[in-house]
N, C-alpha and C positions, 0 to 999 in steps of 0.2 A: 406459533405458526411458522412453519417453513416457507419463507421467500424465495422466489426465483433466483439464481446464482448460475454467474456464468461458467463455475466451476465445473458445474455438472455437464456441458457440453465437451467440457477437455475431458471429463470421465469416462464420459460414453464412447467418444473417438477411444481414447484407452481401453476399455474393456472390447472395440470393436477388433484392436489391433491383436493377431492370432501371435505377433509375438511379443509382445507388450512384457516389461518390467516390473517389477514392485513400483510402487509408485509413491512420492512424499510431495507430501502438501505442506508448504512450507509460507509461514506467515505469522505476523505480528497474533500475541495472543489475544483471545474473544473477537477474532475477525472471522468467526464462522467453518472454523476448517471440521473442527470434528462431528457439527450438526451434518454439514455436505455430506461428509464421507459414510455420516451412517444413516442418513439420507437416500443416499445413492446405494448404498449396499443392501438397506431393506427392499428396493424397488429391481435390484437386479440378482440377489442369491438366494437359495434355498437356507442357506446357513453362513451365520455369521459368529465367531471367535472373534472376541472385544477384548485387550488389554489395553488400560490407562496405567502407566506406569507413574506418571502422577502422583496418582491417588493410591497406586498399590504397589510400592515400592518393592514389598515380596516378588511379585511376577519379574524382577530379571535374578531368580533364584534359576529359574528355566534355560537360562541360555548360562550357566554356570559353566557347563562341561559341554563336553559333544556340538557342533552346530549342525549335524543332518538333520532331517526334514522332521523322518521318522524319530528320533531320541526327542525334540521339541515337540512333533504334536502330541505323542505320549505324556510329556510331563505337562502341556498343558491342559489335557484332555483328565486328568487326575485331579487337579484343581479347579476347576471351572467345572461349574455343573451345566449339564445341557451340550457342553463344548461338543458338534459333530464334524469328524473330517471327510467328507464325500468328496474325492478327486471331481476338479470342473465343478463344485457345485459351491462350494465353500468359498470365504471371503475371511481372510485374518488382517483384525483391523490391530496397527500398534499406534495407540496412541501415546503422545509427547514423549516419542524414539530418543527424542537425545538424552533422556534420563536414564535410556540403557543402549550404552554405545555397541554393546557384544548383540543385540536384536538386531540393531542398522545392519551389522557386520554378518548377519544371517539371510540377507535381503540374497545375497548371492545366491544360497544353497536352495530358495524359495525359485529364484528362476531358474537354475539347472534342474531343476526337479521339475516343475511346470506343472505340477495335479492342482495347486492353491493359489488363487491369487490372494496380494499382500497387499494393501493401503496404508499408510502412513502418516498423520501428521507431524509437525515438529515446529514448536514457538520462537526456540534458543538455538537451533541450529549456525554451527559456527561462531554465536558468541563465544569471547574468552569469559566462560565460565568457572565461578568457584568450584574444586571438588576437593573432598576428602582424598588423603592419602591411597587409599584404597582405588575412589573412582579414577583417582586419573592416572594410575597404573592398569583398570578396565580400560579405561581410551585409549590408553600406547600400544594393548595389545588386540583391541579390538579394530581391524583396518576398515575406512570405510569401502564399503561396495564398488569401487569405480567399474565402470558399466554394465554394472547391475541393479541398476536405480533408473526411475527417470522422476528428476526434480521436476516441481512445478512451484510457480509460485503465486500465493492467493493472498487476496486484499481487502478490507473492509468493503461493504456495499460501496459501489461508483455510485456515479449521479445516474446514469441506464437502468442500474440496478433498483433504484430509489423510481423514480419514472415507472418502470414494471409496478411496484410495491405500491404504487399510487394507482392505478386502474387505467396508465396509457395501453393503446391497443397497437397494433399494427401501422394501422392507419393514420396513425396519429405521427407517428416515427416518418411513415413513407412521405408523407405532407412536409415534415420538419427538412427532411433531406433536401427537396424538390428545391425548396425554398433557398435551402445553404448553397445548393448545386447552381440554381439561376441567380442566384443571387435575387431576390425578390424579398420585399418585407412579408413579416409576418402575419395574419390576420391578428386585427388588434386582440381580439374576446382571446384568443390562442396564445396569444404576443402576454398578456398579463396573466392568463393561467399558469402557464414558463414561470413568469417572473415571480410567481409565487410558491409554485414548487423550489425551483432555485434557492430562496430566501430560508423557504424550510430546511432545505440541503445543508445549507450552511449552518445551521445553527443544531441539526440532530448529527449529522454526517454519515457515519457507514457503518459503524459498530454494530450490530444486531440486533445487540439487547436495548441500545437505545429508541432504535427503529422502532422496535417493537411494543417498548412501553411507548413513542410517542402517539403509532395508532389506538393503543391501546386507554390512552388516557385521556390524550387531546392535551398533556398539561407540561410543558418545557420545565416546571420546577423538578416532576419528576424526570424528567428523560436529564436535567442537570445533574441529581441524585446519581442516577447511573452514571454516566460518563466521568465524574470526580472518584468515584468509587473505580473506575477502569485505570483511572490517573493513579491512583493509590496502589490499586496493582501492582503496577509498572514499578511503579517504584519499590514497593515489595522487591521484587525482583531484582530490581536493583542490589536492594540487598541482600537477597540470599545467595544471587546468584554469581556476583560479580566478586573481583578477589577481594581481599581483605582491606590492601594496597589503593582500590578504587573505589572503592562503595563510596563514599561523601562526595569525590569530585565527580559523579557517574550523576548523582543525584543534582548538584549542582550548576552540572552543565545542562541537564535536562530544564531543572528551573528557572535557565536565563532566557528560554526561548520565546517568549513574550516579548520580554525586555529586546533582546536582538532583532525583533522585528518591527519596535515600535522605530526605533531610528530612521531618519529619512535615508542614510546610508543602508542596506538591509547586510551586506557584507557581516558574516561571523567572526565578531572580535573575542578574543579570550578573557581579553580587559573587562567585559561585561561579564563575566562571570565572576569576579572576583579582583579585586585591586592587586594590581601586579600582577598577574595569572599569565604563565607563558604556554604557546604552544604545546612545548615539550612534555610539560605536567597537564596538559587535558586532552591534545590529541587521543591518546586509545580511551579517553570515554566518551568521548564523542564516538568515538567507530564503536563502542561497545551497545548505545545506544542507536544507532544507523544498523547494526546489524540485526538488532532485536524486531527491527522493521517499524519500531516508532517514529522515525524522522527519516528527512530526503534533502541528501545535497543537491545544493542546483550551482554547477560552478562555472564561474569566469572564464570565457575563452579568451585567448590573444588575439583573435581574429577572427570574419565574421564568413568565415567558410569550412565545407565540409572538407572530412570528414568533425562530427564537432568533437566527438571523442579522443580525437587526436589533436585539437586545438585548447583540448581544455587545462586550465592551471590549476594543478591539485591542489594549490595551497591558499587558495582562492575561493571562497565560495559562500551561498547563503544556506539557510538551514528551516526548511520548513517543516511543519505535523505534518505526519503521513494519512493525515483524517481530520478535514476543516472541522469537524463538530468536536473532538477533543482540544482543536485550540481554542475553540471558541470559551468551553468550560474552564478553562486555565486562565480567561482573561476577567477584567473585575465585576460584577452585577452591575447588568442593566444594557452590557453590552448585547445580548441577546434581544431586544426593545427596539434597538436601534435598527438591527439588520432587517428584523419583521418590518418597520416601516420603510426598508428602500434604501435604508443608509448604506454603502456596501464601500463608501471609505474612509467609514470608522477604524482607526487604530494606524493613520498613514498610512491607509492601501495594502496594511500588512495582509487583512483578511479576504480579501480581493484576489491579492497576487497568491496568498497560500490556497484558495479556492480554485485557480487554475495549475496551481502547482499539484495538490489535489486530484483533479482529475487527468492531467497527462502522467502524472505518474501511477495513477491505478491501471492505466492504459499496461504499463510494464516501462514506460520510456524514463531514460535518464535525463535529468535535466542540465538546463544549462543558460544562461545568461552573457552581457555583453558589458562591459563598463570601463571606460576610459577617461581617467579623470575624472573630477565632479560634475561634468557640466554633459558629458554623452553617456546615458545607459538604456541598454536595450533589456526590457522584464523577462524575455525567455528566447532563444532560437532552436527551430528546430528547422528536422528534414521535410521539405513540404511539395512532395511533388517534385523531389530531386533537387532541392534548390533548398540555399538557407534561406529561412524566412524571420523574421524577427515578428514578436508575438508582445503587444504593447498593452497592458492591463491601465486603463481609465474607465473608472466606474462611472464615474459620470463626464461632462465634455470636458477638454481639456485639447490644447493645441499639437501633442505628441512632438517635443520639439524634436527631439533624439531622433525619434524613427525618423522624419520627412529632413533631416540632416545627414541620416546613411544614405535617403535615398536618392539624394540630390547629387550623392555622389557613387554611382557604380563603381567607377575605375579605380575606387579605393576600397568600401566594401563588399564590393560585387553582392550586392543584394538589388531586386528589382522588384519584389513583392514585400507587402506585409499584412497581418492580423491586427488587428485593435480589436481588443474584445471589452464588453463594458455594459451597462443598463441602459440598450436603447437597442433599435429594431436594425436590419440588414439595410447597407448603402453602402455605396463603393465611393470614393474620390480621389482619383486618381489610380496609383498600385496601393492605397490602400485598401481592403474590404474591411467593413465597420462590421460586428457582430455579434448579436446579443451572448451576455457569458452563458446562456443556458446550452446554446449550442454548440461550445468548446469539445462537449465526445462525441459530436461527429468526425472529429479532425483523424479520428483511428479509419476512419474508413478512406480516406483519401492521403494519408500521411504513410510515404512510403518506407 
C-alpha cells in the first residue's frame, strides 16, 4: 500500500515548473524514494523507462561512450523491452545513480535536450565509497552535473506522515493548530488519542516497510523483524561499500550508538567506541555514516544566539538515529513494553530527546544544542520566530533547571522564550510554553 508522502508535493511543484531539472531524490536507503518516484510517474506519464542500476549492473554498459540523448535512448531502447521515447510524454527513471557516475553525469545532456524528463534516486550519494579500480576512474571522468540537477532530499515517514497513515483528517490537524496557536489544552479524548499515536511513532518510526507490516499485522514482533533486518543492511553496506581501511571502525562506530546515548552526558565520545579510540581514527566513519543519512549531529554552540550555524563547535556534538523506530530496535527486549505503557524516559531520555531530534530533523533543520559545563544544558536551540529559543525535552515533570537559569538571565543569554516539550497537555508559565511532544511538527509551520 502506497502512503501519503510529502514527497510527492515537491514532485508536482517540479513537474509544474516548465523549466524544471532532472531531478534526484536523495535519501537514506528503504526510506521510500523509489516507491514515490514510481508512484508519481505512473500517475503523471504515458511512459516510463526504469533503470535500477542496483540490481542491473549491465545498464551502465549504456552510458559507456557518447552522452547524447539520442546514442543513450537508442541503446536503451534495445535492451529494455517495451522502453518508448515520446518527447513530453516519457519519464526516465535512474534508479540508485551513484552506482553509475557517467548516468549522473548525462543529467546535463537530458536538460539541454528538454523532450524527457529524468528522476533520480540515490542512497550513497557522496559517501566515500569503496570502488574498484575501474569505478573510480568512471567517477574522475564522469563530472557531476552542476546545475543541471535539482537535489532534493527525502526522509523516512515524519510523525505528519504517520498521522496521514493513521486516518487523521483535516480537521483534526486544523484543531491541533488552533490549540498550539492559543495556546489552549487539548481536549482530553484527543489529548490521549495523540499520545498514543505518538507512543506507536516511536516504537515503528518512518521506514515504510515497517509502517507497513505494523498495519498490516498489528504485531511489533514483526515490524522488529523488519527494522533489525534494515539494521543489517546498513551494515551491509558498510561493508561493501566503504573502503577497505574502514569497514570495522564504520561498523563500530555505528554500534556505540546506544551506548553514547545512554550517558547522562549525551556528548559523542570516541572512548565509547573502543578503549583508547581517538578522534583522528574514527572521525571519517562517523561522516561516512552521517552521509549515508543514518545519523544526525546535533552540535554544541558557544553561545546562545543566532545565527546558530555560525555559533556552532564542530568538534562538539551528540549523535542521534535519523529514525526513532530503528533506535528503538538496536536497544535490548522489552524496551518496546515500556514506551507502549507511557514510559518515554526509558533509556535516560535518550529516547525522548532522539524523538524530537527525529522530528526537527525530518523537517530538513540542522540540529544543535547548548552545554556549559555539567551543571547548564539546553536539549535543542532553534530559530523560533527570529529568536533563539531553547527547546527542553522532560517527558515527564521535572523542574528545567537549565532553561529557567538562561532565562533569569537575558543580558547574558539573550533568550526570552522557551519550549518544554514532554507527556502532558498545553500550559504556558511564565516564557515557558509546556507542550505535548506530539505537537513538536507543528513547529515547521511557525519556525522561521
Amino acid at each position: 500500500m502506497m502512503y501519503k508522502r510529502k514527497i510527492e508535493e515537491i514532485l508536482i511543484r517540479w513537474k509544474n515548473n516548465p523549466h524544471r531539472k532532472p531531478i534526484v531524490i536523495k535519501g537514506c536507503r528503504q526510506c521510500g524514494k523509489t516507491s514515490s518516484v514510481l508512484d508519481f510517474a505512473k500517475k503523471h506519464y504515458e511512459n516510463i523507462v526504469y533503470l535500477d542500476f542496483h540490481e542491473h549492473r549491465e545498464y551502465k554498459l549504456f552510458f559507456k561512450g557518447a552522452l547524447d540523448v539520442d546514442t543513450l535512448t537508442l541503446n536503451m531502447s534495445s535492451a529494455i523491452p517495451n522502453a518508448k521515447f515520446v518527447p513530453n510524454k516519457t519519464c526516465i527513471i535512474f534508479d540508485e545513480i551513484q552506482d553509475c557516475p557517467s548516468a549522473r553525469a548525462s543529467l546535463k545532456y537530458f536538460k539541454l535536450d528538454g523532450r524527457y524528463d529524468v528522476m533520480c534516486t540515490g542512497s550513497l550519494l557522496g559517501v566515500n565509497g569503496y570502488r574498484t579500480k575501474e569505478e573510480k576512474l568512471e567517477e574522475e571522468l564522469a563530472s557531476i552535473p552542476v546545475g543541471f540537477e535539482h537535489i532534493v532530499n527525502m526522509y523516512p515517514m515524519d510523525f505528519e506522515e504517520w498521522l496521514w497513515a493513521n486516518g487523521l483528517e483535516q480537521q483534526h490537524f486544523d484543531y491541533l493548530k488552533q490549540c498550539f496557536e492559543q495556546e489552549e489544552p487539548v481536549n482530553e479524548a484527543i489529548h490521549q488519542r495523540m499520545r498514543e499515536l505518538l507512543f506507536r511513532y516511536i516504537v515503528v518510526g518512518g521506514m515504510p516497510e515497517a509502517v507497513a507490516t505494523f498495519f498490516e499485522t498489528n504485531n511489533m514482533n514483526d515490524v522488529l523483524v523488519i527494522q533489525r533486518g534494515i539494521i543489517e543492511n546498513y551494515k551491509a553496506d558498510m561493508l561493501k561499500y566503504a573502503l577497505p581501511t574502514d569497514k570495522s571502525r564504520i561498523r563500530e562506530c555505528f554500534e556505540s550508538i546506544p551506548a553514547q546515548l545512554a550517558k547522562e552526558n549525551k556528548k559523542f565520545q570516541y572512548s565509547i567506541i573502543k578503549k583508547g579510540a581517538r578522534a583522528n581514527q574514527y572521525q571519517g566513519s562517523l561522516q561516512w555514516i552521517e552521509d549515508a543519512g543514518i545519523i544526525r549531529r546535533c552540535y554544541n554552540t558557544f553561545i546562545t544566539e543566532l545565527p546558530l550555524a555560525g555559533q556552532a563547535n564542530r568538534n562538539v556534538f551528540k549523535v542521534y538515529m535519523a529514525d526513532i523506530g530503528l533506535l528503538i530496535s538496536m536497544l535490548e527486549d522489552g524496551t518496546v513494553w515500556n514506551i507502549m505503557q507511557g514510559n518515554l524516559y526509558t533509556y535516560k531520555g535518550a529516547i525522548f530527546e532522539n524523538l524530537i531530534a527525529d522530528i526537527l530533523g525530518k523537517m530538513g533543520r540542522d540540529l544543535y544544542y547548548y552545554q556549559k559545563g555539567e551543571s547548564l544544558e539546553l536539549d535543542f536551540l532553534i530559530n523560533y520566530n527570529g529568536e533563539c529559543c531553547p527547546i527542553e525535552c522532560k517527558a515527564v515533570g521535572g523542574n528545567a533547571k537549565s532553561l529557567k537559569t538562561v532565562l533569569k538571565h537575558p543580558e547574558h543569554y539573550h533568550v526570552c522564550h522557551a519550549l518544554k516539550f514532554g507527556d502532558y497537555n498545553i500550559g504556558r508559565k511564565g516564557p515557558i510554553l509546556t507542550l505535548p511532544a506530539y505537537l513538536a511538527f507543528m513547529l515547521r509551520q511557525k519556525v522561521v
